[in-house]
BALOBA-1460 file (C-alpha; in Angstrom, 3 decimals):
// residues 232
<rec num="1" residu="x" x="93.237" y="114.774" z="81.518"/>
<rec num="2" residu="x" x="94.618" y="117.816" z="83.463"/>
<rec num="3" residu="x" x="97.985" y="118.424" z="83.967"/>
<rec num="4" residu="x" x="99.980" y="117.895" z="86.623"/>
<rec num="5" residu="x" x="100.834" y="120.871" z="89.143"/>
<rec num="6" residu="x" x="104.517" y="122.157" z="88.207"/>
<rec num="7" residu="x" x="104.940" y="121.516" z="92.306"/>
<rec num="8" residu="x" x="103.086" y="119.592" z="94.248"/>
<rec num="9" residu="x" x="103.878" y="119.018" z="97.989"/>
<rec num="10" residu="x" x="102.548" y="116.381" z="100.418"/>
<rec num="11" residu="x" x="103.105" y="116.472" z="104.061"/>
<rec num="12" residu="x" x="106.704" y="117.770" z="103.739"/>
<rec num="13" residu="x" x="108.789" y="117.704" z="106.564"/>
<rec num="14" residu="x" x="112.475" y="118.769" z="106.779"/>
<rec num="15" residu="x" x="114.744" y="118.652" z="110.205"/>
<rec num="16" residu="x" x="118.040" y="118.824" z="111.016"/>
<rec num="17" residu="x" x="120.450" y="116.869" z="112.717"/>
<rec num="18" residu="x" x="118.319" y="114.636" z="112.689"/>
<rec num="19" residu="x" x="118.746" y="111.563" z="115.351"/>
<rec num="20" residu="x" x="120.327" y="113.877" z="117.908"/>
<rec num="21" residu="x" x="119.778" y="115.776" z="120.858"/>
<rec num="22" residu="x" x="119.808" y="118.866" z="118.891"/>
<rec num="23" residu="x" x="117.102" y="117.644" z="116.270"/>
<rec num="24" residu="x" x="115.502" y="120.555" z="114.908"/>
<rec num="25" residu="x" x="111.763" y="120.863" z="112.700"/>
<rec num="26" residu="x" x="111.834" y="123.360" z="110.551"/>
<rec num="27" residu="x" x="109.045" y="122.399" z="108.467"/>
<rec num="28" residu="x" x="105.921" y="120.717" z="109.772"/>
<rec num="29" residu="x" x="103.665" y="118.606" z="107.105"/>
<rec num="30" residu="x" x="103.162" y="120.817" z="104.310"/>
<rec num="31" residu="x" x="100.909" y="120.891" z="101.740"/>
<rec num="32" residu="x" x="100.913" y="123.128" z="98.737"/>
<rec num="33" residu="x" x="100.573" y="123.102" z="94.731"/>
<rec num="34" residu="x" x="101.527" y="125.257" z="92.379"/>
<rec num="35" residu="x" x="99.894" y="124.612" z="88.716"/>
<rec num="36" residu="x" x="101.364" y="126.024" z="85.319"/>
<rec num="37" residu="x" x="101.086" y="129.954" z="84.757"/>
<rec num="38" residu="x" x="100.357" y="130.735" z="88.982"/>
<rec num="39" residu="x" x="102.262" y="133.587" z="89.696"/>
<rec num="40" residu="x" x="102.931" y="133.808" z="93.569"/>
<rec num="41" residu="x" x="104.268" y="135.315" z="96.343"/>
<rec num="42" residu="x" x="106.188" y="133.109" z="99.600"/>
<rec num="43" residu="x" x="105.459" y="135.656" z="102.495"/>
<rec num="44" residu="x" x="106.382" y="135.239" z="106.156"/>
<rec num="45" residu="x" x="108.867" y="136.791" z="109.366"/>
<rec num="46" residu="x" x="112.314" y="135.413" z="109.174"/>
<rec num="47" residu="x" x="113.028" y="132.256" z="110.602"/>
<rec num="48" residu="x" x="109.637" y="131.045" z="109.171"/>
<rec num="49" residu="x" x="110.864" y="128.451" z="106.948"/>
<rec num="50" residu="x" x="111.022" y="130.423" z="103.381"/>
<rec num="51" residu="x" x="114.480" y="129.552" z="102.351"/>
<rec num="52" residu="x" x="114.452" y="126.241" z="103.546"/>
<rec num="53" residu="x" x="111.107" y="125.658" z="101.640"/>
<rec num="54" residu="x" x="112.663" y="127.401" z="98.296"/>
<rec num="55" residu="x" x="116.391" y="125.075" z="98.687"/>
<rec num="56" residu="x" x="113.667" y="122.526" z="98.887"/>
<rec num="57" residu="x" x="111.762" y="122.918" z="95.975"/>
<rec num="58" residu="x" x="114.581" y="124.065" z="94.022"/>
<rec num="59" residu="x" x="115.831" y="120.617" z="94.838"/>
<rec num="60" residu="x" x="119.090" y="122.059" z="96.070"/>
<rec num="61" residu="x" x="117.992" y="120.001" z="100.210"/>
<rec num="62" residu="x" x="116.233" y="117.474" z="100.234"/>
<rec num="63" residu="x" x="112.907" y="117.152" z="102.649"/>
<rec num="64" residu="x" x="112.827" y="114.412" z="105.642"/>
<rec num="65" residu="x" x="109.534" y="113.588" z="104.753"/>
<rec num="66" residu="x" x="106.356" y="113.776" z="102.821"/>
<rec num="67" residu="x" x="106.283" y="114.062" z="98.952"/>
<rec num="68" residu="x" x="107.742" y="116.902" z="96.608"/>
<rec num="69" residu="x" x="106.643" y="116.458" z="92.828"/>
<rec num="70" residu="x" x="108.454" y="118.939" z="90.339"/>
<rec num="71" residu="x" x="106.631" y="118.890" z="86.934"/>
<rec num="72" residu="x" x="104.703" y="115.790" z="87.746"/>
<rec num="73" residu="x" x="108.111" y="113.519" z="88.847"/>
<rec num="74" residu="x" x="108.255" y="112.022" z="92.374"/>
<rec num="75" residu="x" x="111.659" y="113.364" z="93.258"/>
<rec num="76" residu="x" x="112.012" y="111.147" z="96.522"/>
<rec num="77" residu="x" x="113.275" y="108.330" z="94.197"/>
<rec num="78" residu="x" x="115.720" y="110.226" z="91.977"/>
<rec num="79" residu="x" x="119.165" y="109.921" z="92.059"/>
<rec num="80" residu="x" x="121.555" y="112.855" z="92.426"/>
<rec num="81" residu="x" x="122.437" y="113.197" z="88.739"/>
<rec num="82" residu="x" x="118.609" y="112.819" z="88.142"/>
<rec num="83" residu="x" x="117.855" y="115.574" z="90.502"/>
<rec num="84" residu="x" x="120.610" y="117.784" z="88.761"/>
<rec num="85" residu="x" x="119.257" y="117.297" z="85.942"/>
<rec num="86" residu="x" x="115.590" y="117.687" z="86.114"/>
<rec num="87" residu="x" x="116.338" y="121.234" z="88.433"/>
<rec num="88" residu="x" x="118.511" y="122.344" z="85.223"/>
<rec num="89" residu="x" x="115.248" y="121.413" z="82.744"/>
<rec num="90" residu="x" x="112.954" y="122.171" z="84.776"/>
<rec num="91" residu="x" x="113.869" y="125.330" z="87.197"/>
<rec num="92" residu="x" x="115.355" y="128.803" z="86.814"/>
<rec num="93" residu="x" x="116.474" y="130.751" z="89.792"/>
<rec num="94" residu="x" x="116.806" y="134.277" z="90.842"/>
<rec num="95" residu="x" x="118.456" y="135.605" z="93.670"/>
<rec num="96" residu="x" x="118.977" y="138.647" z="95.728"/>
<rec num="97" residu="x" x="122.113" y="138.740" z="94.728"/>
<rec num="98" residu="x" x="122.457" y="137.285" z="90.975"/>
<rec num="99" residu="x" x="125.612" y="135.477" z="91.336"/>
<rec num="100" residu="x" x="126.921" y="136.129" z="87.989"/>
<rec num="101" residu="x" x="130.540" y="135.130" z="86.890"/>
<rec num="102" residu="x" x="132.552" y="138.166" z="86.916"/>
<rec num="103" residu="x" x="134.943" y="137.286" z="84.264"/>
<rec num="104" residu="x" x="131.966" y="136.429" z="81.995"/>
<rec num="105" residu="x" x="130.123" y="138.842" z="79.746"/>
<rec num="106" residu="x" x="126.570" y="138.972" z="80.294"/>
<rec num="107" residu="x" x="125.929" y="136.817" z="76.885"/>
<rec num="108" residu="x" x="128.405" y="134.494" z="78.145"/>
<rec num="109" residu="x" x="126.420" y="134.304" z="81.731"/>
<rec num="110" residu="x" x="122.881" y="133.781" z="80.355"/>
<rec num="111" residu="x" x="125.031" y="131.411" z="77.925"/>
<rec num="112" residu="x" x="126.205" y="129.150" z="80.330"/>
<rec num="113" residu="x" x="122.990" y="126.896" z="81.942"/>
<rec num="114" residu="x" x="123.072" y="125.841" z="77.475"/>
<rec num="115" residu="x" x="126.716" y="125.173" z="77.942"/>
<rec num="116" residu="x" x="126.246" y="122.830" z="81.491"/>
<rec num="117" residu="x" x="122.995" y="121.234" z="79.947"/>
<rec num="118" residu="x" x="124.543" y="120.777" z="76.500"/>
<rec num="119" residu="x" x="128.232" y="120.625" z="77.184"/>
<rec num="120" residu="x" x="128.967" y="122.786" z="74.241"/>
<rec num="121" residu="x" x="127.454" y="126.458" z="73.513"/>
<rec num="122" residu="x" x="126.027" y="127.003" z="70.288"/>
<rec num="123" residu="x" x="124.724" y="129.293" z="67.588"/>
<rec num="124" residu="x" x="121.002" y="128.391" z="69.028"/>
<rec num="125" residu="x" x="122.486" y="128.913" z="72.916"/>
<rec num="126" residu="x" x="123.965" y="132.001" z="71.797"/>
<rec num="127" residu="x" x="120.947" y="133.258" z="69.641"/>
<rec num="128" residu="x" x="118.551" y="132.926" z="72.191"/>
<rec num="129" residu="x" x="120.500" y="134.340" z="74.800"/>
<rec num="130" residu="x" x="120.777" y="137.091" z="72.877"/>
<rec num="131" residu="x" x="116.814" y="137.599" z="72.255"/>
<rec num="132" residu="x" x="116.277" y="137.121" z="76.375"/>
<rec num="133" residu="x" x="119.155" y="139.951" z="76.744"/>
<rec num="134" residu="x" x="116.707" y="141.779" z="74.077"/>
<rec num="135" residu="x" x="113.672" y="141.202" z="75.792"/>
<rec num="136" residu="x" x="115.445" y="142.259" z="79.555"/>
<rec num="137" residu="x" x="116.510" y="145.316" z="77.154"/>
<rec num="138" residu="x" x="120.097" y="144.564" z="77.308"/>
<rec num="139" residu="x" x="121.077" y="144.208" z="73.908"/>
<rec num="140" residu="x" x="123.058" y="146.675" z="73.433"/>
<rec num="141" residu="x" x="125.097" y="145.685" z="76.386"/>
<rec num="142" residu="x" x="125.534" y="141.814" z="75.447"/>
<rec num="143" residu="x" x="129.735" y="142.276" z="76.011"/>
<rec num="144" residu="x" x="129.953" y="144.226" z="79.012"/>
<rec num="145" residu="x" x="130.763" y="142.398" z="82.232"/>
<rec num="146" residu="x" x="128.826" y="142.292" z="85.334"/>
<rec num="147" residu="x" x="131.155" y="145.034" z="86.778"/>
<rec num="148" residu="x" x="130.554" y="147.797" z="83.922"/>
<rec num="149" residu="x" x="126.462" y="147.214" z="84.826"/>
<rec num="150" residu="x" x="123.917" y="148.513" z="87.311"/>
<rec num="151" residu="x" x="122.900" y="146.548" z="90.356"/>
<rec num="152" residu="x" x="119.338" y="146.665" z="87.906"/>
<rec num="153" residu="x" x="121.206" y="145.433" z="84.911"/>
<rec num="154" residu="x" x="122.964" y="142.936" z="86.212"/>
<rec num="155" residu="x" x="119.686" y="141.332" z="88.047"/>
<rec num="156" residu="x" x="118.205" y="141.400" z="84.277"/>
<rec num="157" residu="x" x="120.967" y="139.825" z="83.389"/>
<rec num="158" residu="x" x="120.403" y="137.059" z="86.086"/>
<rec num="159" residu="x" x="116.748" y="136.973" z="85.317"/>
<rec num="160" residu="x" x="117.748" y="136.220" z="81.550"/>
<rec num="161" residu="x" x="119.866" y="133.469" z="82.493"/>
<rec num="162" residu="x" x="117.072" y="131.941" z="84.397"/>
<rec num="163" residu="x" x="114.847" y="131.348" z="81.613"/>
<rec num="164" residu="x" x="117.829" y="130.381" z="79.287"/>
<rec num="165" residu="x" x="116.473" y="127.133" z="79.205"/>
<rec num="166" residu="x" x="112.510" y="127.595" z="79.214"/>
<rec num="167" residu="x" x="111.930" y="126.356" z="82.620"/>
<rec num="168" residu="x" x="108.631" y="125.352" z="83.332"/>
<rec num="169" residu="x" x="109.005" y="126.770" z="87.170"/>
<rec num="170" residu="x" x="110.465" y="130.355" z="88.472"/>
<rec num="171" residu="x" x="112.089" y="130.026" z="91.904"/>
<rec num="172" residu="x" x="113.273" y="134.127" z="92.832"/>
<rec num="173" residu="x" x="114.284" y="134.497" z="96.456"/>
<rec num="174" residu="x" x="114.021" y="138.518" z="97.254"/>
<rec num="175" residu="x" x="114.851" y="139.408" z="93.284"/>
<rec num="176" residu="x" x="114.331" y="142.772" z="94.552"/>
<rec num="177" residu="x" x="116.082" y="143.186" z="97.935"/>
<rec num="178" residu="x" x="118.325" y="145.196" z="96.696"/>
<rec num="179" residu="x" x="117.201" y="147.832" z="94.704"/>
<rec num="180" residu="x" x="114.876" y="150.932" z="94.619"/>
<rec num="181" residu="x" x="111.930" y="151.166" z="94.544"/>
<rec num="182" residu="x" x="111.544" y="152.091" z="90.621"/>
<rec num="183" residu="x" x="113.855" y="149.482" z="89.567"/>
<rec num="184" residu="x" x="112.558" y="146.650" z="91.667"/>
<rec num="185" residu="x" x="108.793" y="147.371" z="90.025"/>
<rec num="186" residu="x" x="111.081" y="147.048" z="86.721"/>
<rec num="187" residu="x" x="112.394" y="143.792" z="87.582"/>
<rec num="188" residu="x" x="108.852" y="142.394" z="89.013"/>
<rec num="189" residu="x" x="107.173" y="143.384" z="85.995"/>
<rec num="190" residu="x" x="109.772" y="141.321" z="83.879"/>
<rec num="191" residu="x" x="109.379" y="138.672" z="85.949"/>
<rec num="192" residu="x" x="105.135" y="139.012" z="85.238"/>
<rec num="193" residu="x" x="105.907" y="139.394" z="81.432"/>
<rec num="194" residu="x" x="107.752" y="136.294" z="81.570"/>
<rec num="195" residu="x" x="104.688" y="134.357" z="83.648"/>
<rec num="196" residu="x" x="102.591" y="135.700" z="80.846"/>
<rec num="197" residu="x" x="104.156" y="135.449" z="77.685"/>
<rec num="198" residu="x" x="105.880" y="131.431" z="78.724"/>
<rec num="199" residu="x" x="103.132" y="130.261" z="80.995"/>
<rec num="200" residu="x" x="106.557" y="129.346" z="83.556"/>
<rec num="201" residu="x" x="105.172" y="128.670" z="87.046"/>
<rec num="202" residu="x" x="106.766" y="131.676" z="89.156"/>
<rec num="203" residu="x" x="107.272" y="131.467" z="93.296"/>
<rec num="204" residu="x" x="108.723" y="134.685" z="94.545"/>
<rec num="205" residu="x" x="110.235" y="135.049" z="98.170"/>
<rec num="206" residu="x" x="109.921" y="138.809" z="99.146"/>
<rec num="207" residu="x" x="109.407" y="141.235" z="102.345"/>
<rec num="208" residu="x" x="107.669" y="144.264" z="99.895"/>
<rec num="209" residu="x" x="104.259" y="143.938" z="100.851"/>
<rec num="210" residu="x" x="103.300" y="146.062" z="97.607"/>
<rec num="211" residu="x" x="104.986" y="143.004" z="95.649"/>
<rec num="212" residu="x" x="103.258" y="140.415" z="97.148"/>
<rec num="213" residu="x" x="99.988" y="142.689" z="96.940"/>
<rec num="214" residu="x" x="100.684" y="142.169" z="93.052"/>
<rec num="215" residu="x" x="100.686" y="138.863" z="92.862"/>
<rec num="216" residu="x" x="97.794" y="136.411" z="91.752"/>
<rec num="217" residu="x" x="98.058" y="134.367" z="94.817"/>
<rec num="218" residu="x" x="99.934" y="134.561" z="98.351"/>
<rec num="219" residu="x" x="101.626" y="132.303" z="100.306"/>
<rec num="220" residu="x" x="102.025" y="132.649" z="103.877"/>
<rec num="221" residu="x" x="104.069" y="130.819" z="106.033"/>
<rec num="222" residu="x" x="104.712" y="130.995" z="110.061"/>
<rec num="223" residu="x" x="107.046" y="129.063" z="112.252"/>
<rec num="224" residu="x" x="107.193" y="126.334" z="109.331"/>
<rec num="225" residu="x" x="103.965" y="126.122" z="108.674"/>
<rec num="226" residu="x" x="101.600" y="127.508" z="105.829"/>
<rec num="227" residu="x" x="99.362" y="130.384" z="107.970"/>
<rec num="228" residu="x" x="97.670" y="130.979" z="104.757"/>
<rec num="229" residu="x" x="97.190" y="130.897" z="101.348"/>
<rec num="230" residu="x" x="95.080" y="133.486" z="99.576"/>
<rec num="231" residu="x" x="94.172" y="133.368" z="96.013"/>
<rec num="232" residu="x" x="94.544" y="129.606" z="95.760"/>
């Protein structure tokens, strides 16, 4: 028996203000999967839907219509405290800019998703967020705040926070938006190791065309629909 795709949409819709005058479409029926160990790039102008699409997935909105499976689960059922917690199983997120808690050392940050799953940190938490700060090669650097590090460090930093909890499913919205050039290849190919070495479904948002060209599949989307889908 295979296994089910780590997201699988079916005709998803999503408006807003819905019932009014003012109802807007933003996303017109669609249809994608995304199976375990794809590593792909969302494309597209702005205004095409990506973000929308990603709060979607990421379960943070909810679509008007269609089906959204994360991980094989029918999510259209769930309650709210279900759909908290299968995003915080399930899904690690990366953003453009890595909201990390500025009081917080960066242990403490890629800590925390163990201490809001758990409601306690613990040796294991702590030991494994020290071997992702190892692996993001941030050791050395464990308790140093998010001021006393690089734009760079402190998006490895958010990057090792994201998999703090072996999610099954990457969601990065422009991971790389702001930074150079060398560091944002840095930060991509962590993101690759990661797809490699954990077999974590990974959907990346981004405007580099030389990222997307990178990835093992691309996902284009225009005026809410998907325009194409290459590598699929």
């Amino acid at each position: 028996m295979s296994e089910a795709p780590v997201i699988q949409l079916e005709g998803l819709t999503k408006a807003y203000n819905v019932g009014t005058p003012v109802e807007t479409e933003v996303l017109h029926g669609l249809d994608l999967s995304l199976a375990q160990g794809e590593f792909a790039a969302l494309i597209g102008p702005s205004g095409s839907g990506k973000s929308t699409l990603l709060n979607i997935i990421g379960l943070l909105e909810r679509p008007t219509g269609g089906r959204l499976s994360i991980a094989g689960r029918d999510t259209a059922s769930l309650s709210e405290a279900e759909i908290t917690a299968l995003r915080g199983r399930s899904i690690g997120f990366v953003f453009q800019f890595h909201h990390l808690l500025p009081a917080f050392s960066a242990l403490e940050n890629v800590t925390l998703p163990a201490i809001i799953a758990r409601g306690v940190s613990d040796d294991e938490a702590e030991a494994t967020a020290l071997q992702l700060l190892d692996a993001v090669g941030l050791k050395a650097h464990a308790h140093k705040k998010p001021g006393e590090l690089s734009g760079g460090q402190q998006q490895r930093v958010a990057i090792a926070r994201a998999l703090a909890l072996k999610p099954r499913l990457i969601l990065a919205d422009e991971p790389t938006g702001n930074l150079d050039t060398h560091t944002a290849d840095d930060i991509f190919a962590l993101l690759r190791a990661f797809n490699r070495d954990t077999r974590c479904a990974c959907l990346i948002v981004t405007h580099d065309p030389r990222l997307a060209a990178r990835c093992d599949r691309v996902v284009q989307l225009v005026d809410g629909r998907i325009a194409e889908d290459r590598g699929a």
